[in-house]
C-alpha positions as a printed Julia matrix, in Angstrom:
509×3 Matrix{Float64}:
  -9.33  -62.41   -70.15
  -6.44  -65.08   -69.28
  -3.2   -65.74   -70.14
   0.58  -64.58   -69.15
   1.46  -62.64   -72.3
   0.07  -59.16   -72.04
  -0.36  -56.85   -75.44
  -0.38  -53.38   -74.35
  -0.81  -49.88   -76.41
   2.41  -49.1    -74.91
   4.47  -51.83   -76.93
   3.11  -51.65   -80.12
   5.26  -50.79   -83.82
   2.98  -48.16   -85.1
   2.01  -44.94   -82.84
  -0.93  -42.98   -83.66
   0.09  -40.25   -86.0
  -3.17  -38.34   -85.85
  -5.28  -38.99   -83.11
  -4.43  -35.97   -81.21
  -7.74  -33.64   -81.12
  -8.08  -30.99   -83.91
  -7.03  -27.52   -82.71
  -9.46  -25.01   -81.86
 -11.49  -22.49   -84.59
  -9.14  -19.44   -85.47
 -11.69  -16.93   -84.34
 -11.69  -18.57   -80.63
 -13.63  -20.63   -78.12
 -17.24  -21.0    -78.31
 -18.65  -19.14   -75.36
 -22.27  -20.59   -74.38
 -25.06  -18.41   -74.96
 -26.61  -17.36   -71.46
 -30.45  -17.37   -71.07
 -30.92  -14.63   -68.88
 -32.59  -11.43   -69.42
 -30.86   -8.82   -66.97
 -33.97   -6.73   -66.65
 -36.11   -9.76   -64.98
 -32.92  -11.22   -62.91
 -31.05   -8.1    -61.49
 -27.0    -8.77   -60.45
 -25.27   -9.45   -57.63
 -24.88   -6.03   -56.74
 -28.13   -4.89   -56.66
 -29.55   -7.4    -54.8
 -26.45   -6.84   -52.35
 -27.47   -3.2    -52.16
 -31.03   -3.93   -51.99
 -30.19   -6.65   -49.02
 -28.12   -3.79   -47.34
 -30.08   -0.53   -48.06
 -33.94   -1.78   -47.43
 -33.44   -3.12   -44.08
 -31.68   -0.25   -43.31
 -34.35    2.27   -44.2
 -36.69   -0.23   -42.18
 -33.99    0.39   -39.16
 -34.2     4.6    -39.9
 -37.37    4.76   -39.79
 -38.15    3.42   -37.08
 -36.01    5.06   -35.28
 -36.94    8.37   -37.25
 -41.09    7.42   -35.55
 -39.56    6.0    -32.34
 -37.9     9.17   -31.66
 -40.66   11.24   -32.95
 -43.16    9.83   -30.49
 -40.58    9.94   -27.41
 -40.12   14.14   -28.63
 -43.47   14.28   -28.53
 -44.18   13.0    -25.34
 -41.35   14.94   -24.13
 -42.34   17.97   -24.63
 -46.53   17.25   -23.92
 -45.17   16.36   -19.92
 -43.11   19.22   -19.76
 -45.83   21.53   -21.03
 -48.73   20.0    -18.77
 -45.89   20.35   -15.8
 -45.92   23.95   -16.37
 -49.29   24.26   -16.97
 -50.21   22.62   -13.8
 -47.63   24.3    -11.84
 -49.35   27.76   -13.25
 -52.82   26.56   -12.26
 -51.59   25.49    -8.63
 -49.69   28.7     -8.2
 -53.19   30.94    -9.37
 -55.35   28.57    -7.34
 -52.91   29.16    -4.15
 -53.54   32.94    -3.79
 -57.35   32.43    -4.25
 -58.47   33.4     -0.83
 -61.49   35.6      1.5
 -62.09   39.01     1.27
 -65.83   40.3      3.14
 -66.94   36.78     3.12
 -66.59   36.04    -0.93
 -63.72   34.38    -2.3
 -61.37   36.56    -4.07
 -58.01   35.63    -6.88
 -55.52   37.86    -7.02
 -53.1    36.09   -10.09
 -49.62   36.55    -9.4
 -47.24   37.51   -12.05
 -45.23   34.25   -11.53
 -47.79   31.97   -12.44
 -47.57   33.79   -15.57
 -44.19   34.44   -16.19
 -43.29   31.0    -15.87
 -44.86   30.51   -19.77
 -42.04   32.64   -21.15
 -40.25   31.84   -23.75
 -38.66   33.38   -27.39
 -42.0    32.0    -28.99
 -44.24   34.27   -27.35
 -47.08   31.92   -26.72
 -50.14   33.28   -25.49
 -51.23   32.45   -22.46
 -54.86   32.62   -20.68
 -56.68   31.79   -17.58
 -60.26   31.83   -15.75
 -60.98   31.47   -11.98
 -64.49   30.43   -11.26
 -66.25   30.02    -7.4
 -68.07   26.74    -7.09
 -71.73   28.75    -7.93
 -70.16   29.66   -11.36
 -69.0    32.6    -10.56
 -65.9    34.43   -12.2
 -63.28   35.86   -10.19
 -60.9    36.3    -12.76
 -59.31   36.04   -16.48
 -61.0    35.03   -19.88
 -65.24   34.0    -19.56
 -64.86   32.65   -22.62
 -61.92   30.36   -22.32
 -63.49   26.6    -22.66
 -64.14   24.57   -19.93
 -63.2    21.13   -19.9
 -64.99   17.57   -21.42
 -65.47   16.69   -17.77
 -65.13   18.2    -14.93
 -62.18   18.14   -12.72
 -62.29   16.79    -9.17
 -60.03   16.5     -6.3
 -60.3    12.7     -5.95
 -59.32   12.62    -9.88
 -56.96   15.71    -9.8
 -55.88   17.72   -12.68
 -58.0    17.48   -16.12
 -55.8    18.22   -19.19
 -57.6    18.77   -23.14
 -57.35   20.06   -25.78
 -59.34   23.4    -26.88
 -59.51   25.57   -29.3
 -59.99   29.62   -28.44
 -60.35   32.67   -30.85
 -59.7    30.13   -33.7
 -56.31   29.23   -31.83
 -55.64   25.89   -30.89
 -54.69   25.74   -26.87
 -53.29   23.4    -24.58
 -55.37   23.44   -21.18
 -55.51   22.77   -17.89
 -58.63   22.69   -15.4
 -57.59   22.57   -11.12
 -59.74   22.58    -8.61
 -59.6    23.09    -5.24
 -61.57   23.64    -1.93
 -61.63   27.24    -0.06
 -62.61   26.74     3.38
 -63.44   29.72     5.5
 -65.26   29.88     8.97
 -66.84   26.15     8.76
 -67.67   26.42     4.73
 -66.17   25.77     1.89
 -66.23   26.69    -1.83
 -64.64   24.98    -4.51
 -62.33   26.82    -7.07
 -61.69   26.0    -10.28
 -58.61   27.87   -12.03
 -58.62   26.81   -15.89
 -55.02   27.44   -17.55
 -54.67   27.38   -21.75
 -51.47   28.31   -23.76
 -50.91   28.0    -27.38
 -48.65   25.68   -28.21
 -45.63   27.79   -30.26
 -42.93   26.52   -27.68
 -44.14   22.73   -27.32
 -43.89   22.57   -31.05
 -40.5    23.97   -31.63
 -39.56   21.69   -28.43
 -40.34   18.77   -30.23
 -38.56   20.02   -33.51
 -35.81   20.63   -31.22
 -35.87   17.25   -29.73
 -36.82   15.26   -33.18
 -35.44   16.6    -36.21
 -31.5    16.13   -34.96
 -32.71   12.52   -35.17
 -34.41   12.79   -38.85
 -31.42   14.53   -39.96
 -28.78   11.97   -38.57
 -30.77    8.94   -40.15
 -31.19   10.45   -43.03
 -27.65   11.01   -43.66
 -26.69    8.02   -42.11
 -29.03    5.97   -44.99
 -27.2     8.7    -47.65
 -23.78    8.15   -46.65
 -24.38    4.09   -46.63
 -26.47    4.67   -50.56
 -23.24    5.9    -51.19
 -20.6     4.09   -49.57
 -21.85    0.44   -50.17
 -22.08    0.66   -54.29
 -18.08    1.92   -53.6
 -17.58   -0.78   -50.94
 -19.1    -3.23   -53.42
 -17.36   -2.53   -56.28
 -13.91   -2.42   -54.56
 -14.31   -6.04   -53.1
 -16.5    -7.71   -55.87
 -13.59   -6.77   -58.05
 -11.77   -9.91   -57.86
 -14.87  -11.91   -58.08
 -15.26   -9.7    -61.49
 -11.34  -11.02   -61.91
 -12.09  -14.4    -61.7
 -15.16  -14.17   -64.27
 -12.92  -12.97   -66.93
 -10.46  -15.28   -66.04
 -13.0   -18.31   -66.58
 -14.54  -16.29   -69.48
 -11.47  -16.11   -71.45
  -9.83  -19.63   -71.58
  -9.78  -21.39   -74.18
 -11.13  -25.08   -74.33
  -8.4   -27.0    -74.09
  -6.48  -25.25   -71.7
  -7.28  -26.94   -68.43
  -4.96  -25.73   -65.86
  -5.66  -24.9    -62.43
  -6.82  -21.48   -61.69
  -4.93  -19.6    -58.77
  -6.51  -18.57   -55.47
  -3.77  -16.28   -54.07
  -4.89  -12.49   -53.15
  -8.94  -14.13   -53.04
 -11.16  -13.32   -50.33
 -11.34  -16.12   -48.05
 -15.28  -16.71   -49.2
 -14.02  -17.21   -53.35
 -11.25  -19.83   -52.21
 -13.75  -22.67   -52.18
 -15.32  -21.62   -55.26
 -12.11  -21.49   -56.82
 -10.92  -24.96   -55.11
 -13.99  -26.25   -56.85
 -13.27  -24.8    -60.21
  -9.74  -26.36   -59.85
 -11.22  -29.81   -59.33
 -13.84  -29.76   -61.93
 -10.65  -28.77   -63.67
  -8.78  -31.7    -62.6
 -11.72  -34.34   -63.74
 -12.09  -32.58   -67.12
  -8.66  -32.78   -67.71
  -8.23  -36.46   -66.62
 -11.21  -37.01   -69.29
  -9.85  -35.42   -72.15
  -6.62  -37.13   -71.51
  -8.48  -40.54   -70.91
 -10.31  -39.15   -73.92
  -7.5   -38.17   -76.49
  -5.65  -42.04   -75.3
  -8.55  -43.62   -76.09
  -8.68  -42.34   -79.52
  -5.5   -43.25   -80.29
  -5.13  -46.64   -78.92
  -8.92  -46.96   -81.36
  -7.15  -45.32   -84.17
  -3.74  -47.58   -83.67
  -6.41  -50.67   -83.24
  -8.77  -49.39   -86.38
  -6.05  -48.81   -88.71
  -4.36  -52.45   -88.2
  -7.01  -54.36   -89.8
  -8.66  -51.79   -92.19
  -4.62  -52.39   -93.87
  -4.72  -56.2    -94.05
  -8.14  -56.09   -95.01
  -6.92  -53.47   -97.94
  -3.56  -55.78   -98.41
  -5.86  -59.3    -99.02
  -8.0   -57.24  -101.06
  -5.6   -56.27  -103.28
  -3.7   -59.92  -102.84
  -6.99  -61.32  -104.0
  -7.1   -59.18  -106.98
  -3.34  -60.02  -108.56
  -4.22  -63.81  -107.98
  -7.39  -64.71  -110.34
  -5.97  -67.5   -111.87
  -4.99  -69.33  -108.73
  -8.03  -69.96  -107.0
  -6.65  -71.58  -103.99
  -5.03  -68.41  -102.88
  -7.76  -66.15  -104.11
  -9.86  -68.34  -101.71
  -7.12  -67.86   -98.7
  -7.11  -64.23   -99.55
 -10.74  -64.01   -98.8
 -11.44  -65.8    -96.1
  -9.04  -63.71   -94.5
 -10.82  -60.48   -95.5
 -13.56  -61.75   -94.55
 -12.14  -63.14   -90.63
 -10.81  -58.92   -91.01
 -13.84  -57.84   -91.78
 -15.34  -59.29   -88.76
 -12.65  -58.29   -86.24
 -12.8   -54.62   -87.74
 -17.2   -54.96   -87.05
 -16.62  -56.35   -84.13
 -13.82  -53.36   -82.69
 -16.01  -51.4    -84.02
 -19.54  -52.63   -82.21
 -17.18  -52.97   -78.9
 -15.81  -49.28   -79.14
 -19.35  -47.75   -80.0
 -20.74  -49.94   -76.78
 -17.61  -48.59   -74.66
 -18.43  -44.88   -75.66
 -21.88  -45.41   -74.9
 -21.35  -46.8    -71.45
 -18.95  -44.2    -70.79
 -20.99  -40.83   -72.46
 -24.64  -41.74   -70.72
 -24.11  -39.88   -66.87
 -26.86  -41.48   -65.81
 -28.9   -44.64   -67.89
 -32.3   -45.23   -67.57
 -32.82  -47.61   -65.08
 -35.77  -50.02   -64.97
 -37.36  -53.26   -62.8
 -36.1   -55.95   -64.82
 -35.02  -59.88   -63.68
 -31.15  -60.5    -64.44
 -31.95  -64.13   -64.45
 -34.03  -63.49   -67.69
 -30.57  -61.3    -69.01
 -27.74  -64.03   -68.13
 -30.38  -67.17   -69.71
 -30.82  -64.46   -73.25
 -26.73  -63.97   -72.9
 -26.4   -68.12   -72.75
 -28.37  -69.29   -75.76
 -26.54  -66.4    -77.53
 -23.32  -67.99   -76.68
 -24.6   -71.77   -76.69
 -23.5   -71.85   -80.04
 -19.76  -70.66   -80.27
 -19.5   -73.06   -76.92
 -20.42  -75.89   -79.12
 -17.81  -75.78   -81.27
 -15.27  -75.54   -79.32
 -16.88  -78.57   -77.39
 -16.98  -76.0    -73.88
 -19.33  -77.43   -71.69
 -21.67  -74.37   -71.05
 -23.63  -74.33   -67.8
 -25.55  -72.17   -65.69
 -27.53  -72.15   -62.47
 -29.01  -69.08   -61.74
 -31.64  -68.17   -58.37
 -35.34  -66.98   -59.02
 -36.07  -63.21   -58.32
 -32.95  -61.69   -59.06
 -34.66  -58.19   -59.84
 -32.13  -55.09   -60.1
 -32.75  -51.82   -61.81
 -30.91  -51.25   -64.87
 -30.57  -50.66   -68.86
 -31.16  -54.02   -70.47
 -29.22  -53.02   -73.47
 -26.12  -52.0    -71.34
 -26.41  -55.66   -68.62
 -26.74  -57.01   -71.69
 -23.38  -56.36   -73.24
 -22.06  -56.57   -69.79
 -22.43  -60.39   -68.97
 -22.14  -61.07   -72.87
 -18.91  -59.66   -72.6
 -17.98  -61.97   -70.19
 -19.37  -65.14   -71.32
 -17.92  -64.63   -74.3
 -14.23  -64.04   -72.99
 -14.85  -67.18   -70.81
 -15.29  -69.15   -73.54
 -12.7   -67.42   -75.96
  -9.95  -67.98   -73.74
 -11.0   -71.57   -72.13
  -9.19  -74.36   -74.52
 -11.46  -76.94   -76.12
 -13.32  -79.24   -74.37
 -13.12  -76.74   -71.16
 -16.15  -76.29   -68.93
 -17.75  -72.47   -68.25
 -20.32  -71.96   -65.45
 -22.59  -69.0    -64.93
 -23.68  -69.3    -61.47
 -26.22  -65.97   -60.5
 -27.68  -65.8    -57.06
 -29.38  -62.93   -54.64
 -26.92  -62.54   -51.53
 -28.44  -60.01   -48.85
 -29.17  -57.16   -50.56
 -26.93  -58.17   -53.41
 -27.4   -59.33   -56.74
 -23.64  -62.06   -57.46
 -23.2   -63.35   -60.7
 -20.16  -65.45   -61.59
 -18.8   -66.19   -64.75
 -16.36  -69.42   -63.58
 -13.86  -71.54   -66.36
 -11.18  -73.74   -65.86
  -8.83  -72.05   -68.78
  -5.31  -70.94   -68.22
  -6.61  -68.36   -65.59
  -4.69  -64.93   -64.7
  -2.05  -64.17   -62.26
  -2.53  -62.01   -59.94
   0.0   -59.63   -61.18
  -1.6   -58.6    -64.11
  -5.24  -58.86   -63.41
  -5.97  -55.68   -62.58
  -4.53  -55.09   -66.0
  -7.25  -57.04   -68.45
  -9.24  -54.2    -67.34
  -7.89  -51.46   -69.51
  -8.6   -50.88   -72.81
  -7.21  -52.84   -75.59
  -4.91  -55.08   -72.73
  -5.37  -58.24   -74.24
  -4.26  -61.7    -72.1
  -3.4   -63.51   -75.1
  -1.48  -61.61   -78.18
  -2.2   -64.98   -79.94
  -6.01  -64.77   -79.39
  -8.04  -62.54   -81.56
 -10.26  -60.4    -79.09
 -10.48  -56.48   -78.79
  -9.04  -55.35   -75.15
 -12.57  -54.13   -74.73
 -14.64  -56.71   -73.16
 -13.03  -56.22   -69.6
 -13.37  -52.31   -69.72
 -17.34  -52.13   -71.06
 -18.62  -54.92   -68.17
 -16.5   -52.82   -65.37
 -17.88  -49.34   -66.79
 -21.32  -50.62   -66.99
 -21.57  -52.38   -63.81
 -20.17  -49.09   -62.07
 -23.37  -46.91   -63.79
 -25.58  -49.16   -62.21
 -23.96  -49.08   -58.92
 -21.67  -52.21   -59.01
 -18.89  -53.87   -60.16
 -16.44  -56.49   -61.64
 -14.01  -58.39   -60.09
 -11.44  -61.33   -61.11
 -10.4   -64.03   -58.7
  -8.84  -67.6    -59.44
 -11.13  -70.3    -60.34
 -12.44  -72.84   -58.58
  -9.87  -75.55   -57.39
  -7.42  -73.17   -58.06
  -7.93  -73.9    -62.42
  -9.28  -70.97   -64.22
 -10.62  -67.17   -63.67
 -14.03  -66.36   -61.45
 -15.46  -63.2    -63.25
 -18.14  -61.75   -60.42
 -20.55  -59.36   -61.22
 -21.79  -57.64   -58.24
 -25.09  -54.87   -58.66
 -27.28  -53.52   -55.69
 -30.57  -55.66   -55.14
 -33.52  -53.93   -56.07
 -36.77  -53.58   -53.72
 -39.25  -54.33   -56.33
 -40.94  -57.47   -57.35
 -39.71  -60.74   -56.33
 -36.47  -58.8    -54.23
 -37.82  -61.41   -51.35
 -37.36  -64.53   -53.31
 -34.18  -66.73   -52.78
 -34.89  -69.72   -53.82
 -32.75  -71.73   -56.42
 -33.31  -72.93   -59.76
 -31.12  -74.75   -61.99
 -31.15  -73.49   -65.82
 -28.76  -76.0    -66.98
C-alpha cells in the first residue's frame, strides 16, 4: 500500500503466453434455449393486428347500427309524413250532403303512395256515431283513440295477414250550429319504407365492411414491410458469435429501434470492457501464478540434488515453504477478488461493523507483534450497516494487513471507526513511508504493488475498493496524520436498523 517504487504488469520479463480465452466450439455459439411456447404467447404481429383490427370492427359496427337506426328512422318519418298528409287530404273533402256528412276520397290522397313497390294502400272514414262513409270496415282501428288536442295516432296493424303501417285523423265537421267528428284511418304496407331503409343502410354495411377487408388485408402487408428490419436486427443479434462484441449499426432503422439499438450498443460496450478487464486479469494471475509455482518447482528440485548438505537442504525448504505460502495466499486473494467481482448483488444483512473491525484486529494482533507495530483501535458503538460479513470481512482485513505490512518495525497502526451522519467512516491510519499522491490512485489496480521489495499480492487494494462499492461505498487513500503515513478510509451507507441512533464512543484499545 506505500512506497515510491511501483511493480506493474506492464514491466514485467515474462508475458503471458496463454492466457488469452480458448476459441469458440467448431460447430458455433451456443444459442440459449427460449422458454416460450408460441401457441400460449402469440408474436408481435398478431397482437399488432389484433390491436389494429378489433377496435376497428368495434368502430364498424357501430357505425354499421348507428346508421342502421338513423335509416330507419329516416324512412318511418317520411312514411308517417305521407301517411298523414293522405289522411289530412281524405279528411279535407269530408263534407254535408242532405244534412249527413259525406267523403268523397280524392285520387291524390291516393296517388301520393306510389311508388315501383306497389304497396297497397287502404283507408276507412267513419262519422262520430260509428258510422262508415267510406273505404275498408275491416281495416283496424287504433290502440287509442285519436283526438284533436293529441293529434295524429300512428300503430302498427296487421290486415289480411299483411303487416300495415297506419294512421288514425280526426277532425270536427261543423254544419248549421253542430258538429260531427270524423275519423279517416290510413294503412299501407310497408314494401317502399323497407327498400328505403335498404337504400339508405346497406351503402353503409357495404363500405365498412370493405373498409375492415381492405385494412385485414393491408395491415399484415403494412406489418411485414416495416417489421422487416426489426426481423433484420434479430438475425443480426441471433447470429454473432460470443466473442465478437462490436457495436451494432443503427443507420436505415426506424426512429422507434434506434434506442433499442443504442442500448444493445452499450450493453455491448460494458460486456466488452469486462471481457477485456476479464482476459487482463487472467493474464496478469497467470504471469503472477506461474512465478512462484517455478521457484517453488526450482527449490524443490534444489532440495533434492543437496541431501548430504543439510544446511542448504534446510534453506531450500524454508523457501518452498515461504513459496508455498505466497502461491496460497495469491491464490485465496484472487478467488476473494473473483468473488467480489462475480456476485451482482451480495446478500446483505443487519450486522455491527464494530464487531467486524475488533474480529479483523485480534486476527492481525499477532503479525503486529512481531514486528513490534503498535496496534490500536477506537471504534464508536452502533455502527450497524447492511452487508456480507464474509466480503467486510476481507475488506478491512485487507487493509489492516497492508497497514501493517508496509509500516517498518516498531511503527504504530490505528483503526479508528465512527458513525458520521448517515455514514458509517472507518480509518485504517500508519505512520509508514506513506504514498505520493502521484501514484495512489495506482495501488488500486490489480497486482500494483508499492514496494517490489515487499512480498504482497497487488490484490489487497482492488478486493476492499470492489467490495466496499457492492455495498454502496468506498475506499479512499489520503496522507497520514501529521503528514507521516497513509489514511485508508472506508466509507459504507449507515443502516436504519438497530442501534443506527447511537453515537456514542468507545475505546477498544
Amino acid at each position: 500500500m506505500h512506497g515510491y517504487e511501483i511493480e506493474t504488469p506492464d514491466n514485467r520479463r515474462h508475458a503471458p503466453e496463454d492466457a488469452s480465452p480458448q476459441s469458440a466450439p467448431a460447430d458455433g455459439p451456443m444459442k440459449p434455449a427460449l422458454a416460450r411456447d408460441a401457441a400460449v404467447q402469440p408474436g408481435l404481429r398478431a397482437r399488432l393486428m389484433l390491436w389494429l383490427l378489433v377496435p376497428l370492427a368495434l368502430f364498424v359496427t357501430m357505425a354499421v347500427i348507428t346508421g342502421y337506426d338513423n335509416a330507419r328512422r329516416t324512412a318511418d318519418r317520411l312514411q308517417d309524413k305521407l301517411l298523414l298528409s293522405s289522411a289530412r287530404m281524405i279528411a279535407g273533402e269530408v263534407d254535408w250532403s242532405d244534412g249527413a256528412p259525406v267523403a268523397d276520397v280524392p285520387p291524390a290522397a291516393l296517388e301520393i303512395f306510389e311508388s315501383p313497390y306497389r304497396d297497397s294502400v287502404f283507408y276507412k272514414v267513419e262519422a262520430g256515431n260509428g258510422r262508415l262513409l267510406g273505404g275498408r270496415p275491416d281495416l283496424p282501428a287504433p290502440p287509442a283513440p285519436p283526438t284533436e288536442a293529441d293529434g295524429p295516432v300512428f300503430y302498427h296493424a296487421s290486415l289480411a295477414d299483411m303487416p300495415v303501417r297506419a294512421v288514425a285523423y280526426r277532425r270536427l265537421l261543423y254544419d248549421a250550429g253542430r258538429s260531427v267528428p270524423v275519423t279517416v284511418i290510413v294503412a299501407k304496407t310497408e314494401g317502399s319504407r323497407c327498400a328505403m331503409l335498404d337504400e339508405l343502410w346497406r351503402p353503409q354495411l357495404v363500405v365498412g365492411s370493405l373498409m375492415l377487408l381492405l385494412v385485414a388485408v393491408l395491415v399484415p402487408l403494412g406489418l411485414r414491410f416495416e417489421l422487416e428490419p426489426l426481423m433484420k436486427l434479430k438475425d443480426e443479434v441471433a447470429g454473432r458469435e460470443p466473442m465478437q462484441l462490436e457495436p451494432m449499426c443503427a443507420q436505415g432503422l426506424p426512429r422507434e429501434l434506434q434506442p433499442i439499438v443504442d442500448a444493445i450498443n452499450q450493453c455491448i460496450a460494458q460486456l466488452k470492457l469486462h471481457s477485456e478487464a476479464q482476459r487482463q486479469f487472467i493474464a496478469d494471475a497467470a504471469h503472477q501464478l506461474r512465478t512462484p509455482l517455478a521457484l517453488l518447482d526450482a527449490q524443490l528440485q534444489y532440495a533434492r540434488r543437496v541431501d548430504e548438505n543439510a544446511a542448504a537442504r534446510d534453506a531450500a525448504l524454508v523457501g518452498a515453504c515461504r513459496s508455498t505460502r505466497k502461491l496460497t495466499e495469491m491464490t485465496n486473494q484472487l478467488l476473494m477478488m473473483a468473488q467480489a467481482e462475480s456476485t451482482p448483488q451480495p446478500a446483505l444483512t443487519e450486522m455491527d461493523l464494530g464487531a467486524v473491525l475488533a474480529s479483523a484486529l485480534e486476527e492481525r494482533l499477532a503479525a503486529a507483534q512481531q514486528r513490534n507495530i503498535d496496534l490500536g483501535a477506537e471504534i464508536g458503538d452502533g455502527l450497524w450497516v447492511k452487508g456480507n460479513a464474509e466480503l467486510l470481512m476481507a475488506l478491512v482485513s485487507n487493509l489492516i494487513d497492508n497497514a501493517i505490512r508496509y509500516t517498518q518495525t516498531g511503527g504504530r497502526v490505528t483503526v479508528v471507526a465512527k458513525r458520521e451522519a448517515d455514514r458509517i467512516v472507518s480509518r485504517v491510519m500508519d505512520n509508514g513511508p506513506g504514498i505520493p499522491d502521484d501514484i495512489r490512485e495506482r495501488v488500486f489496480e490489480r497486482f500494483v504493488r508499492g514496494f517490489a521489495s515487499t512480498e504482497g499480492t497487488g490484490l489487497g487494494l482492488p478486493i476492499a475498493r470492489e467490495i466496499a462499492r457492492r455495498h454502496g461505498g468506498d475506499v479512499r487513500l489520503a496522507t497520514g496524520v501529521d503528514g507521516q503515513g497513509v489514511t485508508a478510509t472506508v466509507i459504507l451507507p449507515a443502516s436504519r436498523g438497530q442501534g443506527a441512533g447511537d453515537e456514542a464512543a468507545a475505546d477498544r484499545r
